[in-house]
C-alpha angles and dihedrals in degrees: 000000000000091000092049090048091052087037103131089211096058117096130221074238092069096046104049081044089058100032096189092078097057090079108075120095085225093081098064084071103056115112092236094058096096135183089258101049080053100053080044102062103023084162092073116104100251124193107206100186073060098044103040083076099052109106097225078073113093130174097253090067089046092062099033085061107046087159088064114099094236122180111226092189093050089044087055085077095049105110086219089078116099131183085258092062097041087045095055102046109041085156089074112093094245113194089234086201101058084038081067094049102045113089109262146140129284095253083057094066085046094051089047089045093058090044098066096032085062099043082043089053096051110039092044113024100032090046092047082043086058095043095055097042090041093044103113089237093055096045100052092059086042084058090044107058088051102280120135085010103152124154123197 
């Protein structure tokens, strides 16, 4: 059922004829399911993690429709995103590793390398650097060499 969802060959015709069909996430992701046939028939049942990869979905829609339960990781992987567009919005949960595959730009795998450096270096060597300068044992010879010394 999944590749004659995803069938390129198949209509939006076919589908809404032989309705149960209609009820598979896959066919969001077939090329002829279009913005418009969305707007159309808002009482089907869409899957937009599903839909967030097919490639009738730009980013303009996206935007345009900020109700929409749109997957940004899933999107990562729709062929409409560019480095402009992952550049100008780091606050989107980006799937780093579709982001690689899709094809980009070089300045999109160094953007992505100093993501997750940065998200490397703070989740693991600035919470190992608390930890050690935290830690009571530490403290306490911070305090005794004059650190932290304050009297009141």
């Amino acid at each position: 059922m999944i590749f004659l969802c995803t069938n390129p060959n198949i209509t939006w015709d076919i589908f809404r004829n032989n309705h149960q069909l209609s009820d598979f996430p896959e066919l969001c992701l077939n090329t002829k399911i279009t913005w418009d046939i969305v707007k159309s028939n808002p009482n089907e049942n869409w899957y937009y993690s599903f839909l967030s990869r097919n490639p009738n979905i730009t980013w303009d829609i996206v935007q345009a429709n900020p109700d929409k339960k749109w997957d940004y990781g899933a999107f990562s992987g729709n062929p409409n995103v560019t480095w402009d567009i992952v550049r100008k919005h780091p606050e989107k949960p980006w799937d780093f590793e579709l982001l690689v595959k899709n094809k980009m730009s070089k300045a999109k795998i160094n953007f992505i390398m100093k993501r997750k450096h940065q998200e490397v270096y703070q989740r693991d060597v600035m919470t190992e650097l608390i930890e050690v300068v935290l830690h009571p044992d530490n403290f306490s010879k911070l305090y005794g060499l004059g650190h932290f010394n304050y009297e009141y």
